[in-house]
C-alpha positions as CSV (number, residue, x, y, z in Angstrom):
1,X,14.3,-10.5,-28.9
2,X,12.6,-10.2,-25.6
3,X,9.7,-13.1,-26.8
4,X,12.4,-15.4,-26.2
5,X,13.9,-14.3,-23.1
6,X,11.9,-14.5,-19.7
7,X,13.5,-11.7,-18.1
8,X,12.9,-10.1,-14.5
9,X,14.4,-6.9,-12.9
10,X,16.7,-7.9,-9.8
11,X,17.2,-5.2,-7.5
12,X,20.1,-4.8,-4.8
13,X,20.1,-2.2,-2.5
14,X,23.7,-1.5,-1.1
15,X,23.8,1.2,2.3
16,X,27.6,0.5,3.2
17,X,29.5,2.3,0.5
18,X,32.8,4.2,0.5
19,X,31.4,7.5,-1.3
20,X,29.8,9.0,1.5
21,X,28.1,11.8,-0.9
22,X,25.5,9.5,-1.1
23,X,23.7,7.6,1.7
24,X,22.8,4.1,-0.2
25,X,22.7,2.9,-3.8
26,X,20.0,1.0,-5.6
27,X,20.4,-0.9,-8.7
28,X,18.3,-1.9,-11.3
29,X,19.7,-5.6,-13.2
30,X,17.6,-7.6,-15.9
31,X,18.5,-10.8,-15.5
32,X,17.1,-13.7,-17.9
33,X,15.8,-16.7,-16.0
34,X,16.2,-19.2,-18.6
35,X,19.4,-18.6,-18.6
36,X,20.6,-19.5,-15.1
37,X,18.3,-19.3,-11.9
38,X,21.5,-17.3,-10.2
39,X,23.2,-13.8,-10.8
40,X,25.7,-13.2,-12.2
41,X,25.4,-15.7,-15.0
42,X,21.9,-14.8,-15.7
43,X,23.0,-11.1,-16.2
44,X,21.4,-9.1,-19.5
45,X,21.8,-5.9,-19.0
46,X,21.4,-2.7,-16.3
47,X,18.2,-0.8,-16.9
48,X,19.1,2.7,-17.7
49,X,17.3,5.8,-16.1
50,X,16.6,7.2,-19.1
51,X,15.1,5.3,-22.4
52,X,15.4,7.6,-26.1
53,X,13.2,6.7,-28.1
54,X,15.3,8.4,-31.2
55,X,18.4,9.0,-32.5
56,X,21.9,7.1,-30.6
57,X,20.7,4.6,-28.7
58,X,23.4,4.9,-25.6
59,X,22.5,1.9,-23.1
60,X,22.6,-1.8,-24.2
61,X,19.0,-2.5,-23.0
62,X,18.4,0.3,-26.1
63,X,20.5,-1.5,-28.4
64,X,19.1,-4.3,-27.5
65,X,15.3,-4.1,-27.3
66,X,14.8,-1.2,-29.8
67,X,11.4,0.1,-29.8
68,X,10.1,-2.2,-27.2
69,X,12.5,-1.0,-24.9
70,X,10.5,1.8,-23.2
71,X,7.2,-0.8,-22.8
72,X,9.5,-3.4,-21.7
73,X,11.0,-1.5,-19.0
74,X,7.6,0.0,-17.5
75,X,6.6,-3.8,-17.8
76,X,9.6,-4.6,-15.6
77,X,9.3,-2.0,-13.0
78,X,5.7,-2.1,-12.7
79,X,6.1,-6.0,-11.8
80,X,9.1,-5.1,-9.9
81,X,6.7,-2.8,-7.8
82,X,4.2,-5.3,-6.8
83,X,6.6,-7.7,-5.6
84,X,9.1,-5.4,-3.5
85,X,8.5,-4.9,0.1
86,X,11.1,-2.5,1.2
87,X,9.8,1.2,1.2
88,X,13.1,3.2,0.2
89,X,13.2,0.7,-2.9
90,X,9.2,0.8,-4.1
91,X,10.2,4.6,-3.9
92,X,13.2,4.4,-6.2
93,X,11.0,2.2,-9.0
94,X,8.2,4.5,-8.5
95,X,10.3,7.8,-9.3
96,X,11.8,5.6,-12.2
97,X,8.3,4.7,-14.0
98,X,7.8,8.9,-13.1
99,X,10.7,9.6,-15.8
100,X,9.6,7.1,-18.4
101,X,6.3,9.4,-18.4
102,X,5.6,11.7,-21.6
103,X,6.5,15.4,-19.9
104,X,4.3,18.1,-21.8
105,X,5.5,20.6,-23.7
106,X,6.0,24.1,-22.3
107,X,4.4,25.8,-25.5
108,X,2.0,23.0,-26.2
109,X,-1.4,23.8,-26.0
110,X,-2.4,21.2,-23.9
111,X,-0.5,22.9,-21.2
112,X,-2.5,24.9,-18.8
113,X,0.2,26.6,-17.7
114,X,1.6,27.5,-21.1
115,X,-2.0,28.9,-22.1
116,X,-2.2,30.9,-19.2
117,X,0.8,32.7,-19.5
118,X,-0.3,33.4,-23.8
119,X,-3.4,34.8,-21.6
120,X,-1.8,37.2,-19.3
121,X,0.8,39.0,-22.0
């Protein structure tokens, strides 16, 4: 579905909110541009924080690019970071790409930590 679509991420940064728990709000939009050159009628989906690549797919950006959906979304954000200029939101993408990375596994043994500690006991 996503050969067709020329999508982008579009990414508004709000400071002036009512919940003061928080001190601004980012958020992440894909928007197809041959749909409509403005937002909102060019609105797909918000990309999630989190992509599963089994089981319930949760987000409509899951539902809606399957297996691509984790590629597609680096693919996004790592565009998204070469054209953003403000700091606070090149920091919010980069921490996003962070959590699409595989984590290891705590007993794995490609885990230095993991074979130390089967080392010490």
């Amino acid at each position: 579905m996503c050969d067709v679509l020329k999508l982008k991420l579009l990414i508004s940064k709000r400071n002036e909110l009512n919940d003061y728990s928080r001190k601004g709000y980012i958020r992440f939009v894909v928007v197809d541009l041959d749909r409509s050159k403005k937002y909102p009628a060019n609105f797909v989906c918000i990309l999630p924080k989190n992509i599963k690549l089994t089981g319930n797919k949760a987000t409509k950006f899951e539902r809606m690019f399957e297996e691509g959906s984790l590629e597609l979304a680096k693919k996004l954000l790592k565009s998204a970071l070469r054209a953003e200029e403000d700091w606070e939101v090149k920091a919010e993408i980069r921490k996003r790409l962070d959590l699409f990375k595989p984590k290891p596994q705590y007993g794995s043994a490609r885990n230095p930590r993991a074979k130390a500690l089967r080392n010490k006991y």
